[in-house]
Phi, psi and omega in degrees: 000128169287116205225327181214143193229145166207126176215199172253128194290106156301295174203181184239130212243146158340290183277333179223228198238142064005078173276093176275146198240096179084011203088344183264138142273102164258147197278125155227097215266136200207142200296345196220052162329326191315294205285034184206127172241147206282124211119339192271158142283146135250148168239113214252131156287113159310159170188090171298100152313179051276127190237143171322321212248352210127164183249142129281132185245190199226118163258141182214149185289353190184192213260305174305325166304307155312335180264329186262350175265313206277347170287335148347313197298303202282340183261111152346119177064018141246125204241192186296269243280328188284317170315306160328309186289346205268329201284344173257050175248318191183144187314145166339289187325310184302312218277311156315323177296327185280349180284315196290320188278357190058052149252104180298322185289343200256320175302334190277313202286277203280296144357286178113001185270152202300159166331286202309313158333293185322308201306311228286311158335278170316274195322313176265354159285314208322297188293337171318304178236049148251030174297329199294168162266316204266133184236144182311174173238149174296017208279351169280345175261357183264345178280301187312320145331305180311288181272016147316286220293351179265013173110005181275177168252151187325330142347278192287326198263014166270325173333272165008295199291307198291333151272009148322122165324130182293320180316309196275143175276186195015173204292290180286347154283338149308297205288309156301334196269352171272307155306358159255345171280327188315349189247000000 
């Protein structure tokens, strides 16, 4: 098992980074490539998938992430690429609180996962990570409202939200940084 990587990023691939390790180019799919630019050392946490069809491997900035995608892992009919997906949705943090808090209105509306998913989140998280302190804030779900209420559609405005920087805070400085990627 591949658990830690660390090299220089080579390009940025659709799904992830291109890390030469040793001379290899490794393929390493991650939710947020952006925020590593080619050229840079990285040093990555890890996590090889091997599948009937091949292996993949999944990189996270830190230890928690990584600990919070394979309990992702662990809720039935969530496999690596849907965890990935839920995790380029919304910051760690956000994300634990509402599992930890049931809050069900913020994983469908602002997140985008289906009723059913969310309950399944919940049901099989809640008490895993309600160890946490940090309980999301409403200001991703008062933006996302926001940009409802100006006509965008549910779509566009997680789009919206999900390009936001995770550094900016509060409601209205979101809320300006959705409305300016948004265009």
């Amino acid at each position: 098992m591949i658990r830690q990587l660390r090299g220089t990023v080579l390009s940025h691939e659709p799904t992830g980074i291109i890390v030469e390790v040793a001379g290899w180019g490794v393929l390493v799919n991650m939710a947020s490539p952006e925020t590593v630019l080619p050229g840079s050392e990285v040093t990555l946490m890890t996590y090889l998938s091997v599948k009937q069809d091949g292996m993949d491997l999944y990189g996270f900035p830190d230890e928690a992430e990584r600990r919070f995608f394979e309990l992702l892992l662990q809720v039935s009919g969530v496999g690596p690429k849907t965890a990935l997906s839920i995790l380029k949705r919304a910051p760690r943090e956000a994300l634990e609180g509402a599992i930890a808090a049931r809050d069900l209105d913020y994983l469908t509306r602002v997140i985008g996962l289906g009723k059913k998913a969310a309950e399944k989140l919940i049901v099989e998280l809640s008490e895993k990570v309600g160890g946490s302190t940090k309980v999301h804030d409403d200001a991703d779900g008062e933006v996302f409202d926001t940009l409802v209420a100006l006509g965008y559609t549910d779509r566009e405005a997680r789009k919206a939200v999900a390009a936001v920087p995770k550094a900016i805070t509060g409601t209205d400085a979101r809320l300006k940084a959705a409305l300016s990627s948004s265009r």
